[in-house]
C-alpha positions as CSV (number, residue, x, y, z in Angstrom):
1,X,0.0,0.0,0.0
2,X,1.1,3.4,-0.9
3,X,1.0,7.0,0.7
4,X,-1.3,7.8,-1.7
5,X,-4.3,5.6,-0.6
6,X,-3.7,3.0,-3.4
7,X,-3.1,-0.7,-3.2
8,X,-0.4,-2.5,-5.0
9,X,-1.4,-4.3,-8.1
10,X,-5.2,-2.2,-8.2
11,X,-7.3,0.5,-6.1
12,X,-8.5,0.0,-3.1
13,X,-12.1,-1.0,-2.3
14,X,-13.9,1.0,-0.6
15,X,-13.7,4.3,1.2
16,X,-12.9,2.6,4.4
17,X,-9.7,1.4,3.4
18,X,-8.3,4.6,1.0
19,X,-8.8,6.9,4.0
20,X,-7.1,4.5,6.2
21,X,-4.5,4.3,3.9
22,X,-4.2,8.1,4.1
23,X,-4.1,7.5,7.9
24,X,-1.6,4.9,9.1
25,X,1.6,6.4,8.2
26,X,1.1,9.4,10.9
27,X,-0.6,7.1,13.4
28,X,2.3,4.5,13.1
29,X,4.7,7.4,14.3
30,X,2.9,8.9,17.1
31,X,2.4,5.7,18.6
32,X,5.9,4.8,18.5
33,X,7.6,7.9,18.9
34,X,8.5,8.3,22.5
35,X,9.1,4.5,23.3
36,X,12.0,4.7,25.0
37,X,12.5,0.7,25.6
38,X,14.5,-0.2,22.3
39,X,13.1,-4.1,22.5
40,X,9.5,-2.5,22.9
41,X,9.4,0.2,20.3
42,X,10.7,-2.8,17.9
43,X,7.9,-4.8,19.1
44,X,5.2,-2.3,18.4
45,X,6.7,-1.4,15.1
46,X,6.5,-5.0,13.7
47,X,3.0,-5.4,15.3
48,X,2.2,-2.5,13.1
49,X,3.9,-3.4,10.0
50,X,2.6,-7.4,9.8
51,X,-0.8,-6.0,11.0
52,X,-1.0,-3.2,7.8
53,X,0.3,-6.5,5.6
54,X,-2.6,-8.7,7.1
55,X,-5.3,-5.9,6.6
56,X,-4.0,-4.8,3.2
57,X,-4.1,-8.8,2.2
58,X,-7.7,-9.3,4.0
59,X,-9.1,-6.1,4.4
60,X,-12.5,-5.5,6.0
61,X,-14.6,-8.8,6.4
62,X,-17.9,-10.2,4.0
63,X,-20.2,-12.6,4.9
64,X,-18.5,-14.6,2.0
65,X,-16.6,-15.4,5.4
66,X,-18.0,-18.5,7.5
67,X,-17.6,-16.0,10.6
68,X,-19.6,-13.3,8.8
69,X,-22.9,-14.9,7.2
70,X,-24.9,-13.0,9.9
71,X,-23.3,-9.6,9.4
72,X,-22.6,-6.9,6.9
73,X,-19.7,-4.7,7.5
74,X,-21.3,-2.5,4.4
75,X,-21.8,0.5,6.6
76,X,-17.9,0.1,7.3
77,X,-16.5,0.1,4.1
78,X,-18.5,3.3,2.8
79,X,-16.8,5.6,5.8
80,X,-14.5,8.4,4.6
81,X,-12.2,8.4,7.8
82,X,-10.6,12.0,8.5
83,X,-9.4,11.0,11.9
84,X,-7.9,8.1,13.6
85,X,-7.1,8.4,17.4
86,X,-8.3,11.6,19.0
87,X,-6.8,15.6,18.9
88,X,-5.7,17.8,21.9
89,X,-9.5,19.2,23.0
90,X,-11.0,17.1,24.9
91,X,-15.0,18.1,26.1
92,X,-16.0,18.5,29.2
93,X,-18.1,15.6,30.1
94,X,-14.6,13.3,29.8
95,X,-12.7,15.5,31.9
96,X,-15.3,14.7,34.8
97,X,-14.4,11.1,34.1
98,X,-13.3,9.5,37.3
99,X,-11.6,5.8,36.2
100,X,-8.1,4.3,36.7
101,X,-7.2,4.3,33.3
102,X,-9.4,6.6,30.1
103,X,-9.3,6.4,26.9
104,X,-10.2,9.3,24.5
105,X,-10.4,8.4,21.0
106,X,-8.0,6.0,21.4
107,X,-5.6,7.4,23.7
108,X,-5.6,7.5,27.2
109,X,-5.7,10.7,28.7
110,X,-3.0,12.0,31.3
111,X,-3.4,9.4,34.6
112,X,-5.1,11.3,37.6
113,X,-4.5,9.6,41.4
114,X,-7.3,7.7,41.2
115,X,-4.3,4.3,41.1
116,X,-2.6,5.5,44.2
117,X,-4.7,2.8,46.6
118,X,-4.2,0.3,44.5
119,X,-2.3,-2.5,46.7
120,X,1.7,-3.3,45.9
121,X,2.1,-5.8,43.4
122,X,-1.2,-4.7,41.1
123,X,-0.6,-1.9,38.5
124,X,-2.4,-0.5,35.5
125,X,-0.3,1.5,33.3
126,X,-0.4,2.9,30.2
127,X,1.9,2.5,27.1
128,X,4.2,5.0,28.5
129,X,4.1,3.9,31.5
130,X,4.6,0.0,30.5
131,X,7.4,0.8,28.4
132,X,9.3,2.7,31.8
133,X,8.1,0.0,34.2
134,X,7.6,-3.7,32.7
135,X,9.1,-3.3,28.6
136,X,9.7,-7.2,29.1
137,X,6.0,-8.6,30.2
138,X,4.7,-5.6,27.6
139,X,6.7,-7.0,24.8
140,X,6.0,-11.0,26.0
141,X,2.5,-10.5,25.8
142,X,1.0,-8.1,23.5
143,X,-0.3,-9.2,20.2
144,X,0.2,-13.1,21.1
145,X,-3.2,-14.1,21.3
146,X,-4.5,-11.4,18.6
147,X,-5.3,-13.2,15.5
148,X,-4.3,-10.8,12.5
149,X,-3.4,-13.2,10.4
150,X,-6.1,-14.6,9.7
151,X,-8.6,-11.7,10.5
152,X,-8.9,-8.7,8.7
153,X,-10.1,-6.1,12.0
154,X,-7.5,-8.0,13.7
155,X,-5.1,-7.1,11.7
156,X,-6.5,-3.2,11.6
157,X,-6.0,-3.0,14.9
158,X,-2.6,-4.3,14.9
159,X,-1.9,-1.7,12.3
160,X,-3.3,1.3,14.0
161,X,-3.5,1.1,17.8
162,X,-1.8,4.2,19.5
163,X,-2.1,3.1,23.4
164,X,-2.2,0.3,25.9
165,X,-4.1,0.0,29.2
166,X,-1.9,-2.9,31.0
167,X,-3.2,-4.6,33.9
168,X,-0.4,-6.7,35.6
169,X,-1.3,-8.4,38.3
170,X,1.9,-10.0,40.3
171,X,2.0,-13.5,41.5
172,X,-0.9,-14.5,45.1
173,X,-2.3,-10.6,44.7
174,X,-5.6,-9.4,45.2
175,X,-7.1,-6.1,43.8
176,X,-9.0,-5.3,47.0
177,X,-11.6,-3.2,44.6
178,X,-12.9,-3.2,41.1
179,X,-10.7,-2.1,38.5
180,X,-12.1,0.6,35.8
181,X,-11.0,1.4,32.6
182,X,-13.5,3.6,29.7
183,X,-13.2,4.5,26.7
184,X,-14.9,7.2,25.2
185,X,-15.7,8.5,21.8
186,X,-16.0,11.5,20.5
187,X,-17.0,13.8,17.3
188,X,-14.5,14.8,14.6
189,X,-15.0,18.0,12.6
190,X,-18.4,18.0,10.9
191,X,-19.2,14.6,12.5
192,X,-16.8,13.2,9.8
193,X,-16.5,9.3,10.7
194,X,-13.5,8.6,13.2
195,X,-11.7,6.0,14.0
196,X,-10.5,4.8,17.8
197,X,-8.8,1.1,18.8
198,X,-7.9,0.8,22.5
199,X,-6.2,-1.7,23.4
200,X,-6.3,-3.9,26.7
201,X,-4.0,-6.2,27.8
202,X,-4.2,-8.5,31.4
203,X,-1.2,-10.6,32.7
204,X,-2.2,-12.4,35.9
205,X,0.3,-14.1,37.5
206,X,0.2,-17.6,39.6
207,X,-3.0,-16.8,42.4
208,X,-3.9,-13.4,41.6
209,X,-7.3,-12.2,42.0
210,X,-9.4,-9.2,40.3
211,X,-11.9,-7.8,39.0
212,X,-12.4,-5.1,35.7
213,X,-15.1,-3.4,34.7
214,X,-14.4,-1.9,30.9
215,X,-16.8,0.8,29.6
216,X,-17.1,2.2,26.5
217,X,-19.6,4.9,25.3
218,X,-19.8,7.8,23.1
219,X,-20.6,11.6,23.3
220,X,-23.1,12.1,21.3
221,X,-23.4,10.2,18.1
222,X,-19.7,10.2,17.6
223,X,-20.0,8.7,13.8
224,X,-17.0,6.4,13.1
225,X,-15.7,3.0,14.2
226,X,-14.5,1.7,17.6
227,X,-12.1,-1.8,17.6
228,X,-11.6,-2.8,21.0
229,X,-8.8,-5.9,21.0
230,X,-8.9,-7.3,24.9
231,X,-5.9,-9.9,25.5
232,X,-6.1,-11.9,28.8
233,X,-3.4,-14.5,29.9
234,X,-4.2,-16.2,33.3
235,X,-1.8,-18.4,35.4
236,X,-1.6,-21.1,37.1
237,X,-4.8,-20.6,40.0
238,X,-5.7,-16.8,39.3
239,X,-9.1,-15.5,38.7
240,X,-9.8,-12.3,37.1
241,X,-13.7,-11.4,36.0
242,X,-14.0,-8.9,33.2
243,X,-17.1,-6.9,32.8
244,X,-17.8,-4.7,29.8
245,X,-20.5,-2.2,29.5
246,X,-20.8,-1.2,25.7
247,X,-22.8,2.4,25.7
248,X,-22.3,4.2,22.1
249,X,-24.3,6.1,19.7
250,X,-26.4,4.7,16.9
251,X,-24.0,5.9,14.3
252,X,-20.8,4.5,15.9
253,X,-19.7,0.7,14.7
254,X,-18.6,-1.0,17.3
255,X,-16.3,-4.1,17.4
256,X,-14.6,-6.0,20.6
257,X,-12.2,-8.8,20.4
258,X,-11.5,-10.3,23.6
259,X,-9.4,-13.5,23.6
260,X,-7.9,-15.3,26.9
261,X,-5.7,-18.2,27.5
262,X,-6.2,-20.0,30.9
263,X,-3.2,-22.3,32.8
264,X,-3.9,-25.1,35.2
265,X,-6.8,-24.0,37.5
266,X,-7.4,-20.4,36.8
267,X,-10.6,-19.1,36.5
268,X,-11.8,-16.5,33.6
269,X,-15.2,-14.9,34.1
270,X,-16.7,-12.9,31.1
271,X,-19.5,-10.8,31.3
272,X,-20.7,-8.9,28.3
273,X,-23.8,-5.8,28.3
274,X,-24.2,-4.8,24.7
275,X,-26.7,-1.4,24.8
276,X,-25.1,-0.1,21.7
277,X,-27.9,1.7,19.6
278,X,-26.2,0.8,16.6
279,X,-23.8,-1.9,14.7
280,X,-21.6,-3.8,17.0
281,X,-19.9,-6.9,16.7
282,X,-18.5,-8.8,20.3
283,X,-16.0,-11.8,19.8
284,X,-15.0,-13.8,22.8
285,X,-12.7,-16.8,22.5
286,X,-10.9,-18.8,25.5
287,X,-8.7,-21.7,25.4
288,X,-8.3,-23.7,28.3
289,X,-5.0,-24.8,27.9
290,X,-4.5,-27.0,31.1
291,X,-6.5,-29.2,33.3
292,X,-8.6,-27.6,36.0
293,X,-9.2,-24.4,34.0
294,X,-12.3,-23.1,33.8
295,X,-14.6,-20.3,32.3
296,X,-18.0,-18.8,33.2
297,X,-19.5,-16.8,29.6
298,X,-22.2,-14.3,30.1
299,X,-23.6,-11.8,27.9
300,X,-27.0,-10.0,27.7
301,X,-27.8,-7.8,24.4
302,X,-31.0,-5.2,24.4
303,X,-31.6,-4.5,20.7
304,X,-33.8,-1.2,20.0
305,X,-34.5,0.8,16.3
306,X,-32.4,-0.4,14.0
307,X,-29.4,-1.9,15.7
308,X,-27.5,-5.0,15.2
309,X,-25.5,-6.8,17.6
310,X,-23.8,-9.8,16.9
311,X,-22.2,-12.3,18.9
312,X,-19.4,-14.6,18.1
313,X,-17.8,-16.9,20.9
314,X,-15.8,-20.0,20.7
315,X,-14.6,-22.5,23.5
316,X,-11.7,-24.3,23.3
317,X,-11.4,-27.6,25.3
318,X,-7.6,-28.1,24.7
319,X,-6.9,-30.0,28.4
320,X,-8.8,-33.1,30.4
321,X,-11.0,-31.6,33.4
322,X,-12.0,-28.3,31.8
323,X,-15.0,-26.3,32.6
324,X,-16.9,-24.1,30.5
325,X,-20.7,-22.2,31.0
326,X,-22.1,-20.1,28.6
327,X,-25.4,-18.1,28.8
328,X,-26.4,-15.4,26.4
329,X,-29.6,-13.6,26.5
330,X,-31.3,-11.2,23.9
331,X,-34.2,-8.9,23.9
332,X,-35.1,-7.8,20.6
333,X,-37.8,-4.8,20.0
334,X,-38.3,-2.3,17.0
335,X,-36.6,-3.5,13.9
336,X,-33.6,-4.8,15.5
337,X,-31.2,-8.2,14.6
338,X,-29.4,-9.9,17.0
339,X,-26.9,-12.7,15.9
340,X,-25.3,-15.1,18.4
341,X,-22.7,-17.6,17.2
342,X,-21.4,-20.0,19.5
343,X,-19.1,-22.2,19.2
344,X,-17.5,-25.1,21.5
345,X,-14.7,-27.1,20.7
346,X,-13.6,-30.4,23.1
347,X,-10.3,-31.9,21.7
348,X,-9.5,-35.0,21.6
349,X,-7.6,-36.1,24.8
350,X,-9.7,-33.5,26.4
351,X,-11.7,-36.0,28.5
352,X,-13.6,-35.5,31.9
353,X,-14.8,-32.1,29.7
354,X,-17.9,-30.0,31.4
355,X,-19.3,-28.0,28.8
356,X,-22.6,-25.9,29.1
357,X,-24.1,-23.1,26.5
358,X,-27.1,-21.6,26.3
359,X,-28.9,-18.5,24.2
360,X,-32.3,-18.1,25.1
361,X,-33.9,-15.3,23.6
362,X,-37.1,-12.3,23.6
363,X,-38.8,-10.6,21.0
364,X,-40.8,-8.0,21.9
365,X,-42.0,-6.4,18.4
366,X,-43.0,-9.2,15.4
367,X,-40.2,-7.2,13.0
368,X,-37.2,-8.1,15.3
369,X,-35.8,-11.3,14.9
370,X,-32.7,-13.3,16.1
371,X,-30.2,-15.5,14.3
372,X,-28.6,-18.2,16.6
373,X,-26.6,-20.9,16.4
374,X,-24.8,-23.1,18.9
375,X,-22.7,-25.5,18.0
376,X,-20.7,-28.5,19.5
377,X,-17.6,-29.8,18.2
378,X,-17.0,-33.1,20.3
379,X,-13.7,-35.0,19.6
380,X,-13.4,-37.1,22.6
381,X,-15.2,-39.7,24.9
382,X,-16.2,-39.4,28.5
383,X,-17.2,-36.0,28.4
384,X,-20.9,-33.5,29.5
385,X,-21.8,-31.1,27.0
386,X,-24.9,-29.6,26.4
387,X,-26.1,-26.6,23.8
388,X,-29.6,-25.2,23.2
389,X,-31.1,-21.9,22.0
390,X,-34.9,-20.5,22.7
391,X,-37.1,-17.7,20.8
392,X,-39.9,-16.5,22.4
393,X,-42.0,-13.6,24.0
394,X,-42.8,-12.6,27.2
395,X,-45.1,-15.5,29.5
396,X,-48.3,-14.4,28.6
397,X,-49.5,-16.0,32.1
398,X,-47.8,-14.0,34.4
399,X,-47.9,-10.9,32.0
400,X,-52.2,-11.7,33.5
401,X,-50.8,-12.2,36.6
402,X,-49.4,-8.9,36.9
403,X,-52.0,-6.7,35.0
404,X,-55.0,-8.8,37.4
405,X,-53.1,-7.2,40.3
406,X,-53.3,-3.7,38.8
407,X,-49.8,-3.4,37.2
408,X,-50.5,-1.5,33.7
409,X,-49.1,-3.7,30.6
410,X,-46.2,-1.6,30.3
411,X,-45.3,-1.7,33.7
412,X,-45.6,-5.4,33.6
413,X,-43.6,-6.0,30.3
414,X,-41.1,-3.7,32.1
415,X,-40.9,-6.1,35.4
416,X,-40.5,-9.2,33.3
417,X,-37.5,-7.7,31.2
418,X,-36.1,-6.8,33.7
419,X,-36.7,-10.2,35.4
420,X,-34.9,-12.1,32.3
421,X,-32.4,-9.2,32.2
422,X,-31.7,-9.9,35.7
423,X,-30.6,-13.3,35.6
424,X,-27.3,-12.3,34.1
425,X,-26.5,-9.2,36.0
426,X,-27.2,-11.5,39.2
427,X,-24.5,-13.3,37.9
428,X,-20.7,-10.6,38.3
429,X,-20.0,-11.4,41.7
430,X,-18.5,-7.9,42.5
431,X,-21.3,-6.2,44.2
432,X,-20.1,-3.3,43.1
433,X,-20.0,-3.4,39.9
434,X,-23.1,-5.8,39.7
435,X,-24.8,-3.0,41.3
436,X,-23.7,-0.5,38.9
437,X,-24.1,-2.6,35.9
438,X,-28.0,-3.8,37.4
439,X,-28.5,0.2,37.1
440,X,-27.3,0.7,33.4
441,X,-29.3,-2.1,32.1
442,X,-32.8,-1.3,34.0
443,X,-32.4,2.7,32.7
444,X,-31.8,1.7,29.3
445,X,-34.7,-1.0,29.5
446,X,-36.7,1.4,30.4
447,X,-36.1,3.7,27.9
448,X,-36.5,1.4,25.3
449,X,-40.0,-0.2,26.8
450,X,-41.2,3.5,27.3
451,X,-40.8,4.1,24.0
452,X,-42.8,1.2,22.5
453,X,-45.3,1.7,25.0
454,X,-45.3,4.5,27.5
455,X,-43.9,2.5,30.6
456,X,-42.4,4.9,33.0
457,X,-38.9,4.6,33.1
């Protein structure tokens, strides 16, 4: 590829792409720039040169792709990009953020004292900060699990990331209190389509304990694209739960790739709130590399207007004694899709295996609909796995029950979505971030059942 937007041997193909093209040379340098660990700097300039070869060999994903049938990245591939990461204004409702790590556009803001009570041995730092403090674990991890070869927004963000939020956790350490990291995005001149990729990456040594919650949310419509890449490698015995919150505007695109490798007995807790308003994309996949390991896989997705939110996970059964449960719920109203993929793998050799997964599923309006698919992929005896997905609409029984003892029908469809809602959010053990999370997902059910039928939020 060029400086001049073109690719070798023909054009590019799509707007997407040229302006990205015009792009990456500038966000390659910034990014790199004042790096002062030489084996680090090296690092992140090969992650972005093979990850502009992948994407410039790839590009953006069809549904001619297996892993894409449900979705059309159309909407992509038509954006004119004039920005990628953010500039030096930043509006007032981020500077009232309160968060150990933020990112704006991309980039994480100047670090506040919000980290100071974090206990010895449990840091969150930020590219800077990595490449002063821990340049080794920075360079040992990052981009290992990231698949960029073979996938094309993979490889994008390879090619374009600008900042890190590490979270190191040392060996038998406990956070002592949630972790919290946001990213926010914001409007470019015009409301011109932007484009932001933070970047998380967790290293949790032998025992260590925590909890993050990971929000992301947009001011105002914020047109553009978001690619989140999440990287989580667990030791032996640690157990980390990750909660992400996804918030932004109708006209954002949205995509998270979260991928985490688990060691003999750790523990990897995933839970997922997609209240995006517009096109978003989640992909989870764990390996559980090593007997013992084990994963819980939540997610609940609230689809309203015109939004699409697809879901993609696999589970992979690589070691004997592995556990893996999987619950994803959907409520679909307006004109909305949801898509749920999800796949489990038990290798062979992988015997004694425990494998749940579930998508049940609500449609609230007769124009929304659901695409789901679980699948098992069983190559081994001696094992328990079970898959199973549900469409439906709300009981009709109790929705009597309620509206016999005086509850209005919007007030009861309310109490019942929240009810199914509710069986997820009951689920992140950190009270505190269960409680917050419980709020976010009631206000914005409410909205959306107020709406389509004058229910007080």
């Amino acid at each position: 590829m060029d400086r001049g937007g073109r690719r070798r041997g023909g054009p590019l193909l799509s707007l997407a792409r040229e302006s990205i093209a015009r792009l990456e040379a500038a966000v390659g340098t910034r990014s790199r720039e004042c790096i002062a660990a030489p084996a680090l700097a090296q690092h992140l300039d090969h992650l972005h040169r093979e990850g502009l070869a992948a994407f410039e060999a790839q590009g953006i994903p069809t549904r001619r792709l297996e892993r894409w049938k449900g979705t059309s990245l159309a909407a992509l591939e038509s954006m004119n990009f004039v920005r990628v990461g953010g500039d030096a204004a930043e509006p007032e409702a981020v500077l009232a953020e309160d968060a150990d790590l933020i990112f704006v556009d991309g980039r994480l803001r100047p670090p506040g004292s919000v980290r100071a009570d974090l206990p010895e041995g449990v840091r969150i730092l930020s590219l800077q900060e990595a490449a002063s403090e821990a340049p080794e674990l920075t360079s040992s991890f990052l981009g290992r699990l990231s698949e960029a070869k073979t996938d094309g927004l993979a490889a994008l963000h390879d090619a374009l990331f600008e900042d890190l939020a590490l979270v190191h956790l040392a060996p038998g350490t406990r956070a002592g209190r949630p972790l919290r990291i946001r990213s926010i995005s914001t409007a470019a001149p015009e409301d011109q389509p932007s484009a932001s990729f933070p970047r998380l990456l967790v290293v949790a040594e032998a025992g260590a304990e925590a909890s993050l919650l990971f929000e992301s949310r947009s001011v105002g419509e914020a047109p553009g694209y978001t690619g989140l890449v999440t990287e989580v490698f667990l030791d032996r015995g640690a157990r980390v739960q990750v909660v992400e919150v996804q918030r932004e505007g109708q006209k954002r695109i949205h995509v998270t790739q979260t991928f985490a490798k688990l060691a003999r007995d750790a523990h990897f807790d995933s839970h997922l709130m997609s209240l995006n308003n517009g096109l978003s994309r989640s992909e989870l996949t764990v390996r559980l590399e090593e007997a013992g390991a084990s994963t819980r896989m939540q997610g609940f997705f609230l689809g309203r207007g015109q939004a699409h939110l697809d879901h993609f996970t696999t589970v992979d059964h690589e070691a004997p004694h592995t556990t893996s449960d999987e619950e994803y719920r959907g409520v679909l109203t307006d004109d909305s899709r949801g898509v749920f993929r999800g796949r489990v793998i038990i290798r062979p050799g992988a015997q004694k295996t425990d494998a749940r997964q579930s998508n049940p599923n609500l449609l609230l309006s007769e124009r929304a609909a659901i695409d789901t698919k679980p699948q098992l992929e069983i190559y081994t005896d001696d094992v328990k796995a079970s898959h199973g997905s549900t469409i439906g609409q709300l009981d009709s029984d109790a929705l009597f029950f309620l509206r016999a003892r005086g509850i209005g029908e919007p007030e009861a469809k309310l109490l019942l979505t929240r009810a199914f809602a509710s069986e997820i959010v009951e689920g992140i053990e950190e009270p505190n971030i269960r409680e917050e999370v419980g709020v976010a997902v009631h206000k914005t059910l409410a909205l959306v059942l107020a709406e389509e039928g004058g229910a007080t939020p």
